[in-house]
C-alpha distance (Angstrom), angle and dihedral (degrees) to the residues before:
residue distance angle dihedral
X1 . . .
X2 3.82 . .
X3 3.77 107.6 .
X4 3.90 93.0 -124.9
X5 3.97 126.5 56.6
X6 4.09 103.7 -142.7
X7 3.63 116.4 -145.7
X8 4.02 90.2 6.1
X9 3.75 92.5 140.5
X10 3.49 131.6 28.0
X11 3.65 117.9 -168.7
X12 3.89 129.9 -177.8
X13 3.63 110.1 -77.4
X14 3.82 87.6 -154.4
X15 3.91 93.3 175.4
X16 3.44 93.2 170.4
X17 4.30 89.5 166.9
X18 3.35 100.3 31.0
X19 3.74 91.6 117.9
X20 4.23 95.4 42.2
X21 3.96 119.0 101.5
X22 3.78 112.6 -126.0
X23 4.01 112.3 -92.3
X24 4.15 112.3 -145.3
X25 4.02 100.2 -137.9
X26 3.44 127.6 -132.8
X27 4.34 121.6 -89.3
X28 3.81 100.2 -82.4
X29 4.08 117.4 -141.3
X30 3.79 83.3 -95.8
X31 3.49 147.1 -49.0
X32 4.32 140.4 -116.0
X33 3.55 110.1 -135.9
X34 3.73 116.1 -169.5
X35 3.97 123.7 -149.4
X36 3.86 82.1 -130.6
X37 3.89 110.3 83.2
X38 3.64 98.7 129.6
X39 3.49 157.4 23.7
X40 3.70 112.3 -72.7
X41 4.00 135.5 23.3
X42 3.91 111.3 4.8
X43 3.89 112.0 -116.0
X44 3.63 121.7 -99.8
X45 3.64 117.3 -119.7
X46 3.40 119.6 -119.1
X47 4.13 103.7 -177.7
X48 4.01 134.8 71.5
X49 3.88 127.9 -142.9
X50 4.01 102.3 -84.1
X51 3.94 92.7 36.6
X52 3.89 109.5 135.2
X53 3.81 109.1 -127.9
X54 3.97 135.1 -165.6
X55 4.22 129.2 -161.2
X56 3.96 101.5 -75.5
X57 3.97 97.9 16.0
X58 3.82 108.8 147.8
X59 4.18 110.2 -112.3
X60 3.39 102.5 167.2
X61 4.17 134.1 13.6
X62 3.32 138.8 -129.0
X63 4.21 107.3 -97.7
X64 3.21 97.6 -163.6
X65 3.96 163.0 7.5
X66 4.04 83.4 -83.8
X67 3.82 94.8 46.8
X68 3.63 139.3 98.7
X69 4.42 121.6 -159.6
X70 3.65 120.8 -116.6
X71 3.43 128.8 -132.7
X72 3.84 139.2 -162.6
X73 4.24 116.1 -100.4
X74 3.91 96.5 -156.4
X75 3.76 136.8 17.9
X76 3.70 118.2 -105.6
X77 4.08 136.7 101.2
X78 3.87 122.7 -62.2
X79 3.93 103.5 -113.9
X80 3.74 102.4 -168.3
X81 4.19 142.3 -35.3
X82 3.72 117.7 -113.7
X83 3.69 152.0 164.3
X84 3.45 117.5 -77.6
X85 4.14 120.9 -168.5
X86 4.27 108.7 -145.1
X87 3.80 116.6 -145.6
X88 3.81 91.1 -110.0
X89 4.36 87.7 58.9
X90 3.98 104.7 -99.7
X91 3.46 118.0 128.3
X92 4.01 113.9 -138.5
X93 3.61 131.9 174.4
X94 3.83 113.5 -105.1
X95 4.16 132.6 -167.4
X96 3.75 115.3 -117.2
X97 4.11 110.0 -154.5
X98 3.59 127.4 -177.3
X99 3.83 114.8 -143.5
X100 3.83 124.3 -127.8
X101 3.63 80.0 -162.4
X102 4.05 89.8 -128.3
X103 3.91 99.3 105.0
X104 3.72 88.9 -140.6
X105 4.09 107.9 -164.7
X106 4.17 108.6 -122.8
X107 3.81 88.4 -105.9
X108 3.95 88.4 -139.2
X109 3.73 92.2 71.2
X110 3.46 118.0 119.1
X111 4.08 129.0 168.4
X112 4.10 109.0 -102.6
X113 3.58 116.0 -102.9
X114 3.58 105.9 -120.6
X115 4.05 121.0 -168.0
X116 4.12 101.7 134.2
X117 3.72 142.9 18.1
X118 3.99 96.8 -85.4
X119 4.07 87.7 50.6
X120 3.88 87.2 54.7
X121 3.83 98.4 41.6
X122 3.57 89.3 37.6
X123 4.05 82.6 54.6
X124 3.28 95.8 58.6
X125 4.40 98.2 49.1
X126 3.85 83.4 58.2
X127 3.31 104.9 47.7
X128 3.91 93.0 50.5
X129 3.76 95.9 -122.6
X130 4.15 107.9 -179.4
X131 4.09 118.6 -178.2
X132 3.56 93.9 -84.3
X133 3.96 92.3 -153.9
X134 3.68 95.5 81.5
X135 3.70 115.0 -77.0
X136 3.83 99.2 76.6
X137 4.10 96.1 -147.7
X138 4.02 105.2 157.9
X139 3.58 115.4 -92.2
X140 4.14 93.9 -145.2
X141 4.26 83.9 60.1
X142 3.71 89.8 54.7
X143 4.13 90.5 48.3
X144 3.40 87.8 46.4
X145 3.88 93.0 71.5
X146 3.75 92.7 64.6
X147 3.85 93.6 73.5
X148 4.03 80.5 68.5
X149 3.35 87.4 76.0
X150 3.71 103.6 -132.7
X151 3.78 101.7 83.2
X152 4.06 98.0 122.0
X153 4.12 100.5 159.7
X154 4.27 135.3 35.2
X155 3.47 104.4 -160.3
X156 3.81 115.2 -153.8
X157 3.47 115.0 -151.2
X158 3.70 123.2 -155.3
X159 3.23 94.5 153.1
X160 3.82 94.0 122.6
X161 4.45 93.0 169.8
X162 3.82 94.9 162.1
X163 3.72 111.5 111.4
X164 3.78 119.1 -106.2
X165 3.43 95.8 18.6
X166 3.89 120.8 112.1
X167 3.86 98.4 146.2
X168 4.01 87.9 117.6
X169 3.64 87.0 48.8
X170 3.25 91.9 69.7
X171 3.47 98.2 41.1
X172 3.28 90.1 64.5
X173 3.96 102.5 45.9
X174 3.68 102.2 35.3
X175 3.95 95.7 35.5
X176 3.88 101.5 32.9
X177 3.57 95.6 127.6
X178 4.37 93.5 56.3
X179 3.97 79.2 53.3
X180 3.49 89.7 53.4
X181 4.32 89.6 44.8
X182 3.36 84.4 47.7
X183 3.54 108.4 53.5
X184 3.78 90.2 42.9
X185 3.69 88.2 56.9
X186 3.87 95.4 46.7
X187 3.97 82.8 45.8
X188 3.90 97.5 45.5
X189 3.76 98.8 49.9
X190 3.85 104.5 28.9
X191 3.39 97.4 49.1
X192 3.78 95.5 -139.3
X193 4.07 122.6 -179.2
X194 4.50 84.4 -134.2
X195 3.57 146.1 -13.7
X196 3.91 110.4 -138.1
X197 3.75 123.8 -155.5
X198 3.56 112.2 -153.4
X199 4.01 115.4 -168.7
X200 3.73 127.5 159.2
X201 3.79 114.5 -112.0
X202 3.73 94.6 -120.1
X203 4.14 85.0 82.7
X204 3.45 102.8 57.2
X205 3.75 96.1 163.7
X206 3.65 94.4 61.2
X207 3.94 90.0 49.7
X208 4.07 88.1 50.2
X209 3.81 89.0 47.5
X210 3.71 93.6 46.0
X211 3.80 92.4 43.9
X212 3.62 97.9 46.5
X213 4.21 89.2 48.3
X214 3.36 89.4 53.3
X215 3.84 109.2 38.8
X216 3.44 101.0 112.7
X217 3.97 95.8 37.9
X218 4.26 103.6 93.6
X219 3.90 88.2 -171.5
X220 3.86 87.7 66.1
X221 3.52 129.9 79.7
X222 4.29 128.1 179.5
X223 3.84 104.0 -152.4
X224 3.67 110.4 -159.1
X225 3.68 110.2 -146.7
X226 3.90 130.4 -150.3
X227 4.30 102.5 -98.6
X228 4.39 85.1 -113.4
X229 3.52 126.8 135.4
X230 3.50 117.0 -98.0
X231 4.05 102.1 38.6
X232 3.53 95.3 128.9
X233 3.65 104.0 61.3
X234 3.44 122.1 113.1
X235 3.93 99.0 -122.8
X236 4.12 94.1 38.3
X237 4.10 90.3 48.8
X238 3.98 99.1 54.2
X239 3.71 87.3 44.0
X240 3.66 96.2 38.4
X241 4.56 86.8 50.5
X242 4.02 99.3 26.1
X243 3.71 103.6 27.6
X244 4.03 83.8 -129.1
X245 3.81 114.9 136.6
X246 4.29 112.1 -146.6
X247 3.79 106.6 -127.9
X248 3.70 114.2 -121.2
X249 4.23 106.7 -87.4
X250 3.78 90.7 20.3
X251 3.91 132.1 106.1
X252 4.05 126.7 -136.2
X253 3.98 88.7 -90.3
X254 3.52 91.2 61.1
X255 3.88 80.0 69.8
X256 3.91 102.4 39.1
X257 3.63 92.5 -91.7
X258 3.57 137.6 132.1
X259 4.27 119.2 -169.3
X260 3.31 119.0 -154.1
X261 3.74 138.2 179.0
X262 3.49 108.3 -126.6
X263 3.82 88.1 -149.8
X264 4.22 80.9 62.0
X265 4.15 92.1 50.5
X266 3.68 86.2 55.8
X267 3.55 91.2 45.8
X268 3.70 95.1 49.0
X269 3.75 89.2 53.7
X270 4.19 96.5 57.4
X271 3.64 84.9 43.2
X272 3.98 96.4 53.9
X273 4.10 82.0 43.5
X274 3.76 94.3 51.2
X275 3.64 119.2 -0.9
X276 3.46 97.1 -124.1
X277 4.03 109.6 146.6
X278 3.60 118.9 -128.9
X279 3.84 101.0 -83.9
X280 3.65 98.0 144.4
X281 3.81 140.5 51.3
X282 3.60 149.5 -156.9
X283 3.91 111.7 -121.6
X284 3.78 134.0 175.0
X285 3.79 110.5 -136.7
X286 4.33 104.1 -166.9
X287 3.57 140.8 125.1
X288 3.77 134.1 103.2
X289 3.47 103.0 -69.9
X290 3.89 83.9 54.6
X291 3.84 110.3 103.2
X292 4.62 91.9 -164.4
X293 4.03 109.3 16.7
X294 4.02 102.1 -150.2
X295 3.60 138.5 153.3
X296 4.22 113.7 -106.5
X297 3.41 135.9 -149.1
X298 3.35 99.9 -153.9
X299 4.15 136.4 172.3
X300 4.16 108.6 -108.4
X301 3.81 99.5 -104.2
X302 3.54 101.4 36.3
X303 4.14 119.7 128.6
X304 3.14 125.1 -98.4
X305 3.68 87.3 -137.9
X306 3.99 90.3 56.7
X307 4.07 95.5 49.0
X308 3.90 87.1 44.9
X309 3.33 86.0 52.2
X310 3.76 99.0 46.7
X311 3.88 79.5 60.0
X312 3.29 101.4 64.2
X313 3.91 96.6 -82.7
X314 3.90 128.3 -106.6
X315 4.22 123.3 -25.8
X316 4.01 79.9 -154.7
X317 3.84 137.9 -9.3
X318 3.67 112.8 -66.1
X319 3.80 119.9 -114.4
X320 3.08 98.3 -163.3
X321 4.54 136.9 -4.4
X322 3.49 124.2 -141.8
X323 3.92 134.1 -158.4
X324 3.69 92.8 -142.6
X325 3.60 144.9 -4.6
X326 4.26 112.4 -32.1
X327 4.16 90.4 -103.0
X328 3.77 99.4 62.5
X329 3.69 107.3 -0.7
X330 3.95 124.6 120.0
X331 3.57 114.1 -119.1
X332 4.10 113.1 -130.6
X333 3.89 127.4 -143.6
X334 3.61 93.4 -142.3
X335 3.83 147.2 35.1
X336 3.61 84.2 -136.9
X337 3.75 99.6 76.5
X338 4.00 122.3 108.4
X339 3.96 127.8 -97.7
X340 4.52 85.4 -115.7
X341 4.05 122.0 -154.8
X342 3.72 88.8 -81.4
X343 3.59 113.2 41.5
X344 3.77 113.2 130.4
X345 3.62 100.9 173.6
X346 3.98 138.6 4.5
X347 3.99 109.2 -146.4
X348 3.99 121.7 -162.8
X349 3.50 107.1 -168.6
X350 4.07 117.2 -165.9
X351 3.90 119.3 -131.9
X352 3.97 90.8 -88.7
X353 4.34 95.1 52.2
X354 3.52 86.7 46.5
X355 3.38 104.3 46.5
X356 4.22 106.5 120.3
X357 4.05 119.9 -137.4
X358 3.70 114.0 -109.0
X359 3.98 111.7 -99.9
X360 3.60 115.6 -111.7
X361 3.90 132.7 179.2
X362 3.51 112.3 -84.2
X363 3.90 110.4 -95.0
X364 3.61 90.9 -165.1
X365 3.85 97.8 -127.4
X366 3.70 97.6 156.6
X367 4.01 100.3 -122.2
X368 3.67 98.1 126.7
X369 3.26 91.9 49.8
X370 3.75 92.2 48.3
X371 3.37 90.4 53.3
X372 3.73 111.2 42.4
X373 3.79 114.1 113.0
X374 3.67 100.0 -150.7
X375 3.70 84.3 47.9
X376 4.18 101.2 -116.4
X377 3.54 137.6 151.3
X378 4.04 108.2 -116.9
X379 3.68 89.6 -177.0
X380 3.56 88.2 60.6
X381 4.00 89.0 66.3
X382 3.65 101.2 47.5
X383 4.18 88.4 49.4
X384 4.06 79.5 44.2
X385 3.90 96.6 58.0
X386 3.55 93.8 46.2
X387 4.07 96.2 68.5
X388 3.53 115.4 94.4
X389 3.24 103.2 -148.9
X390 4.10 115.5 93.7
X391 3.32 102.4 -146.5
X392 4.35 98.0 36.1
X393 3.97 82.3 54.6
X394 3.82 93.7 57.3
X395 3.44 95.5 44.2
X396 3.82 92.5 63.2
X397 3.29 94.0 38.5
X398 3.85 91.5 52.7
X399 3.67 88.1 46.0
X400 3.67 103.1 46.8
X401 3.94 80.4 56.6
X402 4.34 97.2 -118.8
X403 3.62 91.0 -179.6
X404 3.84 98.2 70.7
X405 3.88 80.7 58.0
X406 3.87 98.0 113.9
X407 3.86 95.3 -174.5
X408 3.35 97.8 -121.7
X409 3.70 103.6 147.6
X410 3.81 104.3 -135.4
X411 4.00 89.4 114.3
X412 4.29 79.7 61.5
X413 3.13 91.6 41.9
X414 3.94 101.6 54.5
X415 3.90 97.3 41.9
X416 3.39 118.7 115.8
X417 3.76 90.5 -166.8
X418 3.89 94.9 58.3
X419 3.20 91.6 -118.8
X420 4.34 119.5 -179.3
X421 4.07 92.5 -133.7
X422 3.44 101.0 145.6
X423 3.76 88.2 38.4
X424 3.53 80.5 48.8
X425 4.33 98.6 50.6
X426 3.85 91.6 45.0
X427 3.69 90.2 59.2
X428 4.05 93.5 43.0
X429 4.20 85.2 49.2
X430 4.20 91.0 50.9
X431 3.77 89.6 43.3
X432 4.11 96.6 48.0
X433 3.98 85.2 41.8
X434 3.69 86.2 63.1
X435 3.39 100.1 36.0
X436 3.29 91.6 62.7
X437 3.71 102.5 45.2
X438 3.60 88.0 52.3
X439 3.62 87.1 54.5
X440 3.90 90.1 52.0
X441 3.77 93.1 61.0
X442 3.76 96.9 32.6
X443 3.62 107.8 -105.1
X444 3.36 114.4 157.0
């Protein structure tokens, strides 16, 4: 039984700007950066209120091995430090900096000089690269695991199967020729066997663009993928390109792999050209309550409310605002929140769209199940988190293998019930998490 189910679930594509350029907004009034961009160790922060600031000046440092710097999107004064509450509940100090509106370069900058594999990786911890796909994990960590020696494959994905989202898209159309920087960089200095492309078919312009850049380059390969929800996870794309399966608890190195954005090879091209560290990002701003869907350049730290805005504002008041596309994004209590490192997409979703099924007893039809790529049992989760007993819960949870769960959502998405599973397996991953480090240093 192959380990993934191609072209399982098929979701609407609904890639409403697929086809629309990407629009650099104006300077907001200022912008909240949070030390929390990534995954790993939050940055330290290395300004006061009153500091003067330029595009690309460093505000907070990495504090870590699992860290990534931060740097400021627009030139202007710091006005004060404060608390800042994530989506997922952690309170983390963020910098608040008022624009001047001139989006003054840091006059320090300088593009890297790049001549060996330590200068590139090196390149990429200072100029604060984050997977730009959605996880955030620090792009210098994942370089890192070439100096193990078995690293044989990068794997780009521009997959990008979410609805809405088309922020890739254009990534790949207007920017083709970073990619193609990029991957010659990545190629050049890591020493790699390939560098595999991996887009779903339904964006057959990007796969002629990327085929025809890289025609003459052997090393290169442009993977078309089956149009099926989830392509772009990490686990399903190395299988889906390599035919290698990632062992439970282990990462794509662990395999020979490298994943890569290929929003982040384009970056790491502009920033080898000008040293400019990533302060800006592509977003997709659609959905219902969205009066003119487009795709925004806009300055880390800005509001969602100001790049809706820029758009054209709201065609009716949003019920609910997503980080992301509506499988896997994070849903946001406020318009007020900042564009981070790694959002992809902001999605405004009108009373209607975000209207939630009624919850229902499970009838135990079998669907999410059926469905799951990694091939688990959901309902095994929810009966999981309803024993009392500690220790009984993470033993099912262990042994129903929760940590494959890749929180994709199609087990929400296909129950007729309404039920929150993938609400449900995030929870059951935190709690086993801390189970188990509780067990480490002999709590009871």
């Amino acid at each position: 039984m192959p380990l993934f189910k191609l072209g399982s679930l098929h979701v609407p594509h609904k890639k409403n700007t697929a086809s629309m350029a990407a629009v650099r907004m104006s300077p907001p009034e200022s912008v909240l950066i949070p030390v929390t961009q990534h995954i790993g160790a939050p940055a330290a922060i290395t300004v006061k209120p009153g500091d003067e600031v330029y595009v690309g000046t460093l505000i907070a440092t990495a504090s870590g091995f699992v860290s990534a710097p931060i740097h400021s999107s627009v030139s202007g004064k710091v006005k004060k430090i404060e608390d800042f509450l994530t989506p997922q509940g952690k309170t983390v100090p963020a910098v608040l900096i008022e624009s001047d509106g001139n989006m003054t370069p840091d006059p320090t900058l300088r593009a890297p000089k790049i001549e060996s594999a330590d200068d590139l990786i090196n390149a990429v911890r200072e100029s604060g690269l984050v997977g730009l796909g959605g996880a955030g994990f620090p792009t210098a960590v994942k370089l890192e695991a070439q100096k193990k020696g078995n690293i044989d494959r990068i794997i780009l994905n521009g997959a990008e199967c979410e609805p809405y989202i088309t922020a890739d898209t254009r990534t790949m159309l207007d920017d083709a020729e970073l990619v193609r920087e990029g991957v010659e960089l990545l190629l050049r200095f890591l020493k790699v066997d390939e560098v595999i492309i991996g887009i779903e078919a339904n964006k057959a312009e990007c796969i002629e663009r990327m085929s025809e850049l890289f025609a003459s380059n052997p090393s290169v390969r442009v993977e078309r993928l089956p149009s099926a929800y989830p392509q772009g996870a990490e686990k399903m794309l190395v299988y889906n390109t390599t035919g290698r399966v990632i062992p439970e608890g282990k990462l794509p190195a662990d395999v020979g792999c490298i994943v890569m954005n290929v929003t982040s090879v384009a970056f790491l091209a502009k920033y080898a050209r000008t040293g400019i560290p990533l302060v800006e990002k592509c977003v997709t701003v659609d959905g219902s309550a969205v009066k003119s869907p487009a795709n925004v350049i806009a300055p880390v730290g800005a509001s969602i409310e100001s790049v809706i805005a820029f758009t054209g504002g709201y065609a009716e008041p949003a019920a609910k605002i997503l980080y992301g596309g509506p499988m896997m994004g994070v849903a946001v209590y406020s318009s007020d929140y900042p564009i981070m490192k790694n959002t992809n997409a902001i999605v405004a979703m009108g009373e209607r769209e975000a209207k939630i099924k009624p919850t229902i007893p499970c009838i135990h039809c079998g669907r999410c199940v059926a469905i799951c790529p990694m091939g688990l049992n959901p309902t095994a989760y929810a009966k999981a988190m309803n024993v009392d007993d500690h220790t009984d819960r993470a033993e099912r949870l262990t042994a129903a293998k929760i940590n494959l769960c890749i929180e994709c959502g199609s087990c929400s998405y296909v129950c007729p019930s309404g039920r929150p599973l993938v609400e449900t397996n995030r929870l059951a991953k935190t709690e086993l998490r801390e189970y188990m480090a509780n067990q480490k240093k002999g709590d009871k």
